[in-house]
N, C-alpha and C positions, 0 to 999 in steps of 0.2 A: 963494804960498799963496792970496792976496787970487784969482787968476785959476783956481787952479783949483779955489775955492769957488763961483764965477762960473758956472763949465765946470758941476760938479755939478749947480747951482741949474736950470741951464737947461734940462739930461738930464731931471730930475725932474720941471721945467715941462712939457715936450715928452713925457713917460711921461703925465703925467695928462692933458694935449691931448687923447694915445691912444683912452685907455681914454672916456673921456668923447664922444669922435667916434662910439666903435664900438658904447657904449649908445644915441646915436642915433638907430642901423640899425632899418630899419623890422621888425616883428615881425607875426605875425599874420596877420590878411587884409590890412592896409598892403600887408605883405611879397608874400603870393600871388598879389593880384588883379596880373595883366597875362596877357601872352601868352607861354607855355612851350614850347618846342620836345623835346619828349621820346623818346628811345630805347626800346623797350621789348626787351629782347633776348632770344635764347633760345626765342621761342613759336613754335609749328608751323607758322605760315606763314614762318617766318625771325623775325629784325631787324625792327620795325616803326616810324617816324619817325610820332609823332603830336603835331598841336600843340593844346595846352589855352589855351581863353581864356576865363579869369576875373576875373570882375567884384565888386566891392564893391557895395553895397546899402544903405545905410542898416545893419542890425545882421546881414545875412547876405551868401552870396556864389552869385551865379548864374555860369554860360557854357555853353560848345560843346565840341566835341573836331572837329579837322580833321583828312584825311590831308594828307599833304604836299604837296600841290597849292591846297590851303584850302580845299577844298569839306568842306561838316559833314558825318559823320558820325553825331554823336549830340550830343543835348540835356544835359547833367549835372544828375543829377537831384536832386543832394543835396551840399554844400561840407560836410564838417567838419573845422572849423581850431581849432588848437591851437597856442599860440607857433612852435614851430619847426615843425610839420608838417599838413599839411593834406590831409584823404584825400578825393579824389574819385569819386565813384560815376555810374555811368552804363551803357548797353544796348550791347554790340557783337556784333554777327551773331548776336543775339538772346539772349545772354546776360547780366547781372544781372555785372558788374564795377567792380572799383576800384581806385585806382592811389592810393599811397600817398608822399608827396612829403615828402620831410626836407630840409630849408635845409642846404646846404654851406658859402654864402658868398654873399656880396650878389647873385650873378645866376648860380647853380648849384645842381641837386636831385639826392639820390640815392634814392632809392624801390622801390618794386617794385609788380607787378602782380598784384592777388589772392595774394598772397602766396608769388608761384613764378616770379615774371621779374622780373631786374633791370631797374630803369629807371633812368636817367642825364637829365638835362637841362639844359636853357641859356632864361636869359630872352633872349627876341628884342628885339634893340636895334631900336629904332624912328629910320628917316631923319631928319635935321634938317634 
């Protein structure tokens, strides 16, 4: 009895661990500023691999957009971040777009682009 009061005590301890580890998880601009590797699928040129890199600021969030070679593309003109999503805006092939980025899980985004292409991405792991 004594052992598997023990056994419970310790499930219970190791539930709250949990949940207390997973509150945390960085939120925010913590969460968005790095560098994103993002999917954009479906638009008329095909499938398009573009990498976002976003920065933190003091109380706002600047970066670039690359194609997948890392040469910029475009400047991002504008961060707006909200706990779990953060929409980016910016100019490509001279049109006025944004790509809208929802937290899946600590280094994964589901989104879409102007509201008509899915987007999928992965934070890019940096070498140690």
């Amino acid at each position: 009895m004594i052992r598997k009061l023990g056994f419970l005590g310790a499930t219970i301890a190791l539930a709250l661990l949990s949940i207390a580890a997973r509150a945390q998880s960085k939120s925010g601009a913590d969460y968005f500023a790095d560098t994103w590797s993002v999917l954009v699928k479906g638009i008329p040129q095909g499938d398009t691999r573009m990498i976002f890199v976003l920065e933190k600021k003091d109380t706002s969030m600047s970066g670039v957009v690359q194609d997948s070679t890392g040469t910029q593309i475009a400047k991002i003109d504008k961060i707006e971040v909200k706990d779990t999503t953060a929409t980016v805006y910016f100019t490509a092939q001279g049109y006025d777009v944004n790509l809208v980025m929802n937290r899946k899980d600590d280094d994964h985004i589901t989104g879409n682009l102007m509201g008509m292409f899915d987007a999928e991405g992965e934070r890019v792991k940096k070498a140690k």
